[in-house]
C-alpha positions as CSV (number, residue, x, y, z in Angstrom):
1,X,11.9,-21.4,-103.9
2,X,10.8,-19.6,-100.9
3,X,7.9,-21.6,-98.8
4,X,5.6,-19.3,-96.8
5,X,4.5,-21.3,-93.2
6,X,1.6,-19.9,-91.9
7,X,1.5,-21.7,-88.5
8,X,5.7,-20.8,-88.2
9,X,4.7,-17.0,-89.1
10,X,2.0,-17.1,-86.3
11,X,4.0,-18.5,-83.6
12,X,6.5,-16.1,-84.5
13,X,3.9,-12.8,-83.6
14,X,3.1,-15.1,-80.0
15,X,6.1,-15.0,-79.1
16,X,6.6,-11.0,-79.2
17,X,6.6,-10.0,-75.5
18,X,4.2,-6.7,-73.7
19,X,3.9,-3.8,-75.1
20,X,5.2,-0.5,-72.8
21,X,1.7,0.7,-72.5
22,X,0.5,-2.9,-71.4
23,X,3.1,-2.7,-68.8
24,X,2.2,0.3,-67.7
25,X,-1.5,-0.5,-66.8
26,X,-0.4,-3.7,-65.4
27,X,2.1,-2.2,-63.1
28,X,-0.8,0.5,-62.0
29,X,-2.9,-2.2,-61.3
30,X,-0.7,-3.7,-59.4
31,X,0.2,-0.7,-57.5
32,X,-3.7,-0.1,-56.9
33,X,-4.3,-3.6,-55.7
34,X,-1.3,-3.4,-53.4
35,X,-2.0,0.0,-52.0
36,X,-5.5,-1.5,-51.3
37,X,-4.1,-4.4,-49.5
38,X,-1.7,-2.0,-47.2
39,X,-4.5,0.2,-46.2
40,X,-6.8,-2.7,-45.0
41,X,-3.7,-4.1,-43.5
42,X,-3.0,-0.5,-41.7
43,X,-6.7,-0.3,-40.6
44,X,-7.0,-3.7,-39.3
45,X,-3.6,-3.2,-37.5
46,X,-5.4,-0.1,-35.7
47,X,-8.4,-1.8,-35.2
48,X,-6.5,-4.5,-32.9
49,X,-4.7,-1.9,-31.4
50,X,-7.5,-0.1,-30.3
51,X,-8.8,-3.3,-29.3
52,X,-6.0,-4.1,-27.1
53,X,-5.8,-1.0,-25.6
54,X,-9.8,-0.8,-24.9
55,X,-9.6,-4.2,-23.6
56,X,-6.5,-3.6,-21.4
57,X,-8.6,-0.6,-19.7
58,X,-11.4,-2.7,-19.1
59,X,-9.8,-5.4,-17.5
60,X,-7.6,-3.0,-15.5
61,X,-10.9,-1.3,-14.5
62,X,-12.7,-4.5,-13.4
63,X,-9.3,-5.7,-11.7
64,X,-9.0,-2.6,-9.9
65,X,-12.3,-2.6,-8.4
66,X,-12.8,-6.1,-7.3
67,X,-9.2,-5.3,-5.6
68,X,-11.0,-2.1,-3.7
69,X,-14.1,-4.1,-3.2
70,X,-12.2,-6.8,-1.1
71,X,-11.4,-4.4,1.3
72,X,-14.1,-2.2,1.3
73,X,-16.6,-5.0,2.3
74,X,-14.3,-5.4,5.5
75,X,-13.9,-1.7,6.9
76,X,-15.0,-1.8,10.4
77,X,-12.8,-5.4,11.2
78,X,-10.7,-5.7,14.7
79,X,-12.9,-1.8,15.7
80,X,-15.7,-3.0,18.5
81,X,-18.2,-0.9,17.6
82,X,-21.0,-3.2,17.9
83,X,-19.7,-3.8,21.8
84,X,-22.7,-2.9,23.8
85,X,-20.6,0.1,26.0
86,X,-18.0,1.2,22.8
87,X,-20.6,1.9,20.3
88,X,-20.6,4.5,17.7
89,X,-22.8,7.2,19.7
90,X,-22.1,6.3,22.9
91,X,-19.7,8.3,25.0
92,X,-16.4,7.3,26.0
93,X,-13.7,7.9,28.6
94,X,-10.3,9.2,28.6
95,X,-7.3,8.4,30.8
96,X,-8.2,10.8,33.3
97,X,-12.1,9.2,33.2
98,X,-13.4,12.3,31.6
99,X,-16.1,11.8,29.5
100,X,-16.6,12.4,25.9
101,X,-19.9,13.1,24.8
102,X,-19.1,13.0,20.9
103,X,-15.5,10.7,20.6
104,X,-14.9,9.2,17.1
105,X,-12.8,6.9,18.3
106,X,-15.4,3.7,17.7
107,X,-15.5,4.7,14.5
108,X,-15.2,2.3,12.0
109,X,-15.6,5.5,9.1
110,X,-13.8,8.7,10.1
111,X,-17.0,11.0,8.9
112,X,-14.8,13.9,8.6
113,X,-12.4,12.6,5.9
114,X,-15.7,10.6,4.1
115,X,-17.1,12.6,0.7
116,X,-18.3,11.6,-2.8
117,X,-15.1,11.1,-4.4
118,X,-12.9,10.2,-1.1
119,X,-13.2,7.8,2.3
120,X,-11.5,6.9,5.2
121,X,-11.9,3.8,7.3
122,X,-10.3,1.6,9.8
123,X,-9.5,-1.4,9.1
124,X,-7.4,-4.9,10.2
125,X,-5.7,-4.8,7.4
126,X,-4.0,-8.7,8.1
127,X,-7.1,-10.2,10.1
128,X,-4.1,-11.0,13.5
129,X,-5.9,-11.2,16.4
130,X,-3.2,-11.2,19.6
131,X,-5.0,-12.8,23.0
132,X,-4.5,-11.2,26.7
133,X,-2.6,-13.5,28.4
134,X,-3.5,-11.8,32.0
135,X,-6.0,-9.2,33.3
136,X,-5.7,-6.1,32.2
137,X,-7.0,-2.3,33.5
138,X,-6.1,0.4,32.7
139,X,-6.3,3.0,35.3
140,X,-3.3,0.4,37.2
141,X,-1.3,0.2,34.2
142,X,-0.9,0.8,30.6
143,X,1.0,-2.5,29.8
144,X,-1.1,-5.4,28.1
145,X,0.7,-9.2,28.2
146,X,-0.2,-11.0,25.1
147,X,0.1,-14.8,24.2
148,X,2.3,-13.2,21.1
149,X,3.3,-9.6,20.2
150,X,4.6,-11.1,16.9
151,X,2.4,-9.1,14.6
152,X,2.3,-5.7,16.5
153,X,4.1,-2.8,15.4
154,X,5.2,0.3,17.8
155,X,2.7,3.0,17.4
156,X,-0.2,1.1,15.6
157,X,-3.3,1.6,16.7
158,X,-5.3,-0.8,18.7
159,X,-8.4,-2.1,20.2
160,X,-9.7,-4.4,23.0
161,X,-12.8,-6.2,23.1
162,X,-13.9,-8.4,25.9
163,X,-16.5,-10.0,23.7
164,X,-14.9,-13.0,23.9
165,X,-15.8,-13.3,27.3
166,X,-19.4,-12.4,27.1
167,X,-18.9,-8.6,28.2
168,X,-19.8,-5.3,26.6
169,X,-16.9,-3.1,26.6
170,X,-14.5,-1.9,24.5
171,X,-11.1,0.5,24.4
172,X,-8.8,2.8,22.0
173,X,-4.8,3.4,22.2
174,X,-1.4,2.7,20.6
175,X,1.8,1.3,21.7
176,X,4.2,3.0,22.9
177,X,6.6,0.0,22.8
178,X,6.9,-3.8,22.7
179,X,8.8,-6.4,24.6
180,X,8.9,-9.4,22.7
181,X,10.8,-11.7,25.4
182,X,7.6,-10.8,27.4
183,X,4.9,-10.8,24.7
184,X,3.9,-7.3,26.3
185,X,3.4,-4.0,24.7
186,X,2.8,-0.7,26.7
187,X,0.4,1.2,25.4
188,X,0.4,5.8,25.2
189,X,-1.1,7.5,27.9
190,X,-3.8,8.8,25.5
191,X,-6.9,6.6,25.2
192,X,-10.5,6.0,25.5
193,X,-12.7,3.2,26.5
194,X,-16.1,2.4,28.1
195,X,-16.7,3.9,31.3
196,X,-14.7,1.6,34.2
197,X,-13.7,-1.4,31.8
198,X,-11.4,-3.9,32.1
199,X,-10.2,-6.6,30.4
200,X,-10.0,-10.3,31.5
201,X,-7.5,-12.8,29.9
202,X,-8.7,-14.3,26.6
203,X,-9.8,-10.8,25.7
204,X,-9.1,-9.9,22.0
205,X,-6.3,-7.0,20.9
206,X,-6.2,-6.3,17.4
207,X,-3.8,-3.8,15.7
208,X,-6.1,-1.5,13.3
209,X,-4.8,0.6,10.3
210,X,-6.9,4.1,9.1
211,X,-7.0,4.0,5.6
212,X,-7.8,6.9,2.5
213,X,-9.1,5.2,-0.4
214,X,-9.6,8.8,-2.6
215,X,-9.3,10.1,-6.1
216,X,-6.4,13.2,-6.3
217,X,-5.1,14.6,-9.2
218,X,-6.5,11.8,-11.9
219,X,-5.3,9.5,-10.0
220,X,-6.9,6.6,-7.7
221,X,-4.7,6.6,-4.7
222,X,-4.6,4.4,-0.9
223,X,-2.8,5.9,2.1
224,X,-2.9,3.6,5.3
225,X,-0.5,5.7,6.7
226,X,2.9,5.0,5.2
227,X,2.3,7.6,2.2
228,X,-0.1,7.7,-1.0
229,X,0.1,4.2,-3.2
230,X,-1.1,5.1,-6.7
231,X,-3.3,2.0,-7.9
232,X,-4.7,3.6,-11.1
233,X,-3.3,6.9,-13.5
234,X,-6.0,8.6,-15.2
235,X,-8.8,7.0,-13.2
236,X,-12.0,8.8,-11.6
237,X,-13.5,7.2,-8.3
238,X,-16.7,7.8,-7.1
239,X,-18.4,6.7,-3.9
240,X,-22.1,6.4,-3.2
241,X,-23.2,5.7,0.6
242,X,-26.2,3.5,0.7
243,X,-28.8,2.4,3.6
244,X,-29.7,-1.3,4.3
245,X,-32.5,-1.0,1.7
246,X,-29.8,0.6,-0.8
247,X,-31.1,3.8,-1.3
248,X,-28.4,6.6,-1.5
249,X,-27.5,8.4,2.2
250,X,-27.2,12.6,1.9
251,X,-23.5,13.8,2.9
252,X,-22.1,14.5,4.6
253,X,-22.6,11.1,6.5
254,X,-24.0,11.5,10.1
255,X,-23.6,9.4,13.5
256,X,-27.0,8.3,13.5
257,X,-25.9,7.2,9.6
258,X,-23.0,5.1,10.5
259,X,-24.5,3.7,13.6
260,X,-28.1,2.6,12.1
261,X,-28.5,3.1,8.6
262,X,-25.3,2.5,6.1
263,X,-25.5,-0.9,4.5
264,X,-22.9,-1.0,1.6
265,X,-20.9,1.4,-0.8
266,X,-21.3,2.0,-4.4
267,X,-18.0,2.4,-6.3
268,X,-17.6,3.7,-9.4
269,X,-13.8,3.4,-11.6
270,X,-13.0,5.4,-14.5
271,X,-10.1,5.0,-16.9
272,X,-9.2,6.4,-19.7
273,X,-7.0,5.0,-22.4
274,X,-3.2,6.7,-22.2
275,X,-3.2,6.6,-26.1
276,X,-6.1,8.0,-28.3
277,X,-8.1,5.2,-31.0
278,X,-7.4,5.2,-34.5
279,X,-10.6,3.7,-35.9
280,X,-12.8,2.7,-32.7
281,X,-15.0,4.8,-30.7
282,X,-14.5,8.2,-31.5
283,X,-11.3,8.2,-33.7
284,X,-8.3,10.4,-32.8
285,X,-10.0,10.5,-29.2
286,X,-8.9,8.8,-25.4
287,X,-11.5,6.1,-24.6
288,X,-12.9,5.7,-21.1
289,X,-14.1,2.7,-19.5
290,X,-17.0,2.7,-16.4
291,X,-17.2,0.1,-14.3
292,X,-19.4,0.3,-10.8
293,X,-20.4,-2.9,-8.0
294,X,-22.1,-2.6,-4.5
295,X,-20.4,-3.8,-2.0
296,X,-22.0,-4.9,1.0
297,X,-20.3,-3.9,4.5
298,X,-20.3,-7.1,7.0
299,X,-19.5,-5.6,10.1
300,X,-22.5,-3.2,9.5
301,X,-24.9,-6.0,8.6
302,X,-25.6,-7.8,11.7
């Protein structure tokens, strides 16, 4: 007698696995979901890439200039141009006591070298100040004794100031050579200085560098004289020249400019990204970042 269970029979048919065709779809679904998952994987790993890259330019950027900007605000340190008798217009005296009617040696911004994208300036560079340890003039002898020599280099450029004393003058030269076991240095026969001076002991000698801070071939470069230091690749640098009240100054620069009128600089850094964005900004494209800051000059803002 054959017994026919419904509930066994039924089972049974739940038990039968997936069809092909309901594999099929499943699988493509699966495949559509995942590929939808990869791409918004890929985009957000481009996204934080660009991110990265953006973000590394910017803070390079702002890095860069606050690195010029300390500097910049000091061009014009150890050069006494604000000495009553060295100033920038005044004239100065050579070795033989010819005068100069237009020297640049009190300088503190060679004019010359000074454009929109380019400056050079003189600077003490490590802040040393060496102290004359005995009289010194010049038209009796070229050799200065120091209380130290320590920081002075054969063939730097220097200046004396008598300020320290309550005098006006001021002089220009380098050294020709150093004796440490006398603290003295000798200084070329080429220099300038205010007419007749001479400098007591306590007077000031401070070695001075002449730095280029300029933009060359997409790069931002600094040469104080030992050859060109690259501080940024694919950079722009731009320099505005502004008067006390921070309007711009016409170049080229004139005397009457750096003697009277120039305030602070305006720099503006560029960089551009060395790889090009994949989804921000302007895809498939370098990004540049602009960053710009005033910097006041102290030795100009008496």
């Amino acid at each position: 007698m054959v017994v026919f269970n419904m509930k066994t029979e039924k089972l049974k048919e739940n038990e039968k696995g997936f069809t092909v065709l309901e594999l099929l779809v499943a699988s493509s679904l699966t495949l559509v979901l995942f590929s939808g998952l990869m791409t918004q994987f890929g985009t957000a790993s481009k996204y934080l890439t660009d991110l990265k890259e953006m973000g590394g330019t910017e803070a390079t950027a702002r890095s860069l200039l606050s690195i010029l900007g300390n500097e910049i605000r000091q061009i014009g340190n150890g050069v006494p141009f604000q000495q009553p008798e060295f100033r920038i217009s005044d004239p100065l005296y050579d070795e033989a006591g010819v005068e100069n009617l237009s020297p640049t040696a009190a300088h503190p911004i060679v004019l010359a070298s000074s454009t929109a994208n380019s400056i050079t300036y003189r600077i003490n560079k490590i802040g040393s100040v060496a102290y004359l340890s005995a009289d010194f003039d010049p038209a009796s002898s070229l050799t200065v004794s120091l209380v130290d020599v320590a920081s002075l280099v054969v063939g730097d450029p220097v200046y004396l100031s008598n300020a320290s004393l309550g005098e006006e003058d001021g002089f220009y030269g380098t050294i020709a050579s150093i004796n440490t076991g006398a603290n003295t240095v000798t200084l070329n026969a080429a220099y300038y200085r205010s007419e007749e001076a001479t400098f007591g002991i306590g007077s000031t000698l401070e070695a001075v560098a002449e730095v280029t801070l300029a933009e060359s071939s997409g790069q931002i470069i600094r040469n104080s004289g030992f050859g060109d230091v690259v501080f940024a690749d694919n950079a722009t640098l731009s320099i505005d020249y502004l008067d006390k009240n921070g309007n711009s100054l016409t170049l080229p620069l004139s005397v009457l400019d750096l003697e009277s009128n120039l305030g602070s600089l305006k720099l503006t850094v560029g960089i551009t990204t060395k790889h090009v964005t994949r989804e921000l900004g302007t895809p498939e494209s370098t990004y540049t970042t602009t960053v710009e800051q005033i910097f006041g000059l102290r030795s100009f803002n008496f």
